[in-house]
N, C-alpha and C positions, 0 to 999 in steps of 0.2 A: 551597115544597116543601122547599127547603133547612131553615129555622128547624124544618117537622115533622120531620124526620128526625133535625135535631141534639137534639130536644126525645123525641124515641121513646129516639135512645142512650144520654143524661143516665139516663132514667128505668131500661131496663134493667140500667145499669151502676150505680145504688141498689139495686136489685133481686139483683142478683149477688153485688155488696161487702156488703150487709145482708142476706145468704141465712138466716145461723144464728139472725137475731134471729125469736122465735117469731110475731110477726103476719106476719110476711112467710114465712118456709117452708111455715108451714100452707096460704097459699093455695097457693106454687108446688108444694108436696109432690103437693098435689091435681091438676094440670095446668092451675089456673085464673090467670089475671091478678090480681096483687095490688091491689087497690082504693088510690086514691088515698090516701086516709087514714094506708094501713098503710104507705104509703112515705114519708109524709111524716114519722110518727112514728121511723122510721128515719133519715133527713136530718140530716145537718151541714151548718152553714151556709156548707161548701167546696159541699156539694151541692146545697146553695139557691143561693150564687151562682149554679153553672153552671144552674141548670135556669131561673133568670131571663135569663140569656144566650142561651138558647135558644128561649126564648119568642117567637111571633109579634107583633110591634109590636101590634098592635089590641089583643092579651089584656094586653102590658105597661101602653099608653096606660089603657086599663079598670082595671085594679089600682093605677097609682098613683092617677090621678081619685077611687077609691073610698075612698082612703086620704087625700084631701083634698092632693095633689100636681100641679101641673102635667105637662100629659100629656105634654108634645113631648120631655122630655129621655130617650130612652126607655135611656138609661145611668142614669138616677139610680137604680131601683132596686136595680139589683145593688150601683151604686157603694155607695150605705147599709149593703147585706150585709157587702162586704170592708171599709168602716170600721170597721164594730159587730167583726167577725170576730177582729182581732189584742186586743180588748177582755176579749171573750170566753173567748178563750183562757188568757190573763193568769188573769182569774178563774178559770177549769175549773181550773189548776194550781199555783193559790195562789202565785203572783207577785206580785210589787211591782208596783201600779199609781198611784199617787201621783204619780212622775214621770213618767208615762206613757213608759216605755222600750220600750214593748210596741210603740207605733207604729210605723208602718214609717217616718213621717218622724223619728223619735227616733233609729231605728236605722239611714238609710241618709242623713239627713241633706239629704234635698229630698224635695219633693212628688212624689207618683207620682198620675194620671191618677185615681182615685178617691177620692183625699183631695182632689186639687183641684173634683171637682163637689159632692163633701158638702161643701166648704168653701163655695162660692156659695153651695150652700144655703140654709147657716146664715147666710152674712152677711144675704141676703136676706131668711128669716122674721123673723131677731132685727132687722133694722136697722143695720146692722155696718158702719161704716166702710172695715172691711178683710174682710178670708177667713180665716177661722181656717185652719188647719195641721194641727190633730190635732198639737201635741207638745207639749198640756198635758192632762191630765184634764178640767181647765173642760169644753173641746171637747166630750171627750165626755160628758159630763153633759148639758149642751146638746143634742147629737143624741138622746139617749138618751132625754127629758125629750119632747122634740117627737114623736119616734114613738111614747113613750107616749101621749101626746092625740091625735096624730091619728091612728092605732089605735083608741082605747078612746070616743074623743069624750067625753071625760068631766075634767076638771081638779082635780080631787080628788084621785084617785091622785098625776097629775104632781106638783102641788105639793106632796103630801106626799113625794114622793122629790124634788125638789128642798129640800126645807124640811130634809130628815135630809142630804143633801148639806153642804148648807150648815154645815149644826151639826157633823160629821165634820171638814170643813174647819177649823172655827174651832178646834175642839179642837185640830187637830195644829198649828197656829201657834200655841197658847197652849204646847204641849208642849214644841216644836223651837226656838219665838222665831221674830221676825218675817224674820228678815236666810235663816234657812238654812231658810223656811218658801216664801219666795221663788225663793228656788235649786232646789226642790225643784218646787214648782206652778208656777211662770213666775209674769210677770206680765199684770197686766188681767183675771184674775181674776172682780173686785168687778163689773166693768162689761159682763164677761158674761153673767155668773149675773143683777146684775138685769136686761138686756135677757129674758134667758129668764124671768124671772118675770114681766116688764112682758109678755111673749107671750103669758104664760097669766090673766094681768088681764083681757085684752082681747079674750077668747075666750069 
C-alpha cells in the first residue's frame, strides 16, 4: 500500500510541476486524469528516478526482465536513471564531457550507492575484472551502448554509436597527443570499449 501511495504522489506532483505544458493542462483543464503518456512526455529523468522508486517490486522485477536485466536487484533500475542523469545533464547544457567532471564521482570524489550497482553491472555484462566508477566517459559509453541493445534488441544502432564513439575518441588524441589525451579520458580505455564491442559480437 505504501509503494501505491508513494507511486500516486510521484505522479500528482509531475502532474502539478508540468501543469503549463499543453498535453497535460488540456486534460486537467477538463477535470479528467492525464493519461499516462502525457506525463511521461512531461518527465525528467529526476521524475523517472522517483517514479521508479516508487514502483511496486513485481512491476520493477517485470520491467527490468523485459529489458533483458536480472530481476532481484530491484535498485538497479533507478540506479541506471541517476547514472545516465548527471550525463544528460552535461549534454542538455553544453558542458565538457570528455573528462567526465559531470560525475558525481568526478566531483565528490568516491562512489555513491548508484554508481556502485551500474558499476557491477557493467563489470558483469562486459567481463571486467574490476567495477568501473563512472569517472571516465569510457564508463559511460559502455552503459549507454548496453541500454541501447537491450532496449532496442537490435545491435546495429549500438555499434554504430559505439563505432562514431570510438572515431570521436581517436580524433581527440590525435589532436591533444597521447600524454594529455590520457590525463583527459583516464586510462583502460582501449579495454573497455573492446569488452563492449566483444558484448555486442556475441549477441
Amino acid at each position: 500500500m505504501l509503494n501505491k501511495l508513494q507511486l500516486k504522489t510521484t505522479l500528482i506532483g509531475i502532474v502539478k510541476n508540468r501543469y503549463s505544458d499543453s498535453h497535460v493542462k488540456h486534460y486537467v483543464d477538463r477535470d479528467d486524469d492525464a493519461p499516462l503518456w502525457s506525463i511521461f512526455e512531461s518527465m525528467t529523468l529526476g521524475n523517472l528516478y522517483k517514479l521508479c522508486q516508487s514502483l511496486p517490486p513485481q512491476t520493477t522485477q517485470v520491467i527490468l526482465k523485459d529489458i533483458g536485466f536480472d530481476g532481484s536487484n530491484l535498485e538497479l533500475l533507478a540506479s541506471i536513471i541517476e547514472t545516465l542523469r548527471p550525463l544528460r545533464n552535461a549534454i542538455a547544457h553544453n558542458l565538457v564531457v570528455f573528462d567526465a567532471r559531470f560525475s558525481p564521482h568526478a566531483k565528490l570524489g568516491k562512489q555513491n550507492k548508484h554508481l556502485h550497482i551500474t558499476g557491477a553491472l557493467l563489470k558483469n555484462e562486459l567481463g571486467l575484472s574490476y567495477e568501473p566508477r563512472f569517472d571516465t566517459l569510457i564508463d559511460y559509453i559502455s552503459l549507454v551502448t548496453i541500454i541501447g541493445f537491450k532496449v532496442s534488441q537490435r545491435t546495429t544502432p549500438a555499434r554504430s554509436f559505439l563505432r562514431d564513439c570510438r572515431n570521436l575518441l581517436r580524433d581527440l588524441q590525435e589532436e591533444i597527443g597521447t600524454d594529455r589525451y590520457i590525463r583527459i579520458v583516464g586510462t583502460g580505455d582501449r579495454q573497455k570499449l573492446v569488452a563492449t564491442e566483444r558484448y555486442l559480437m556475441s549477441r
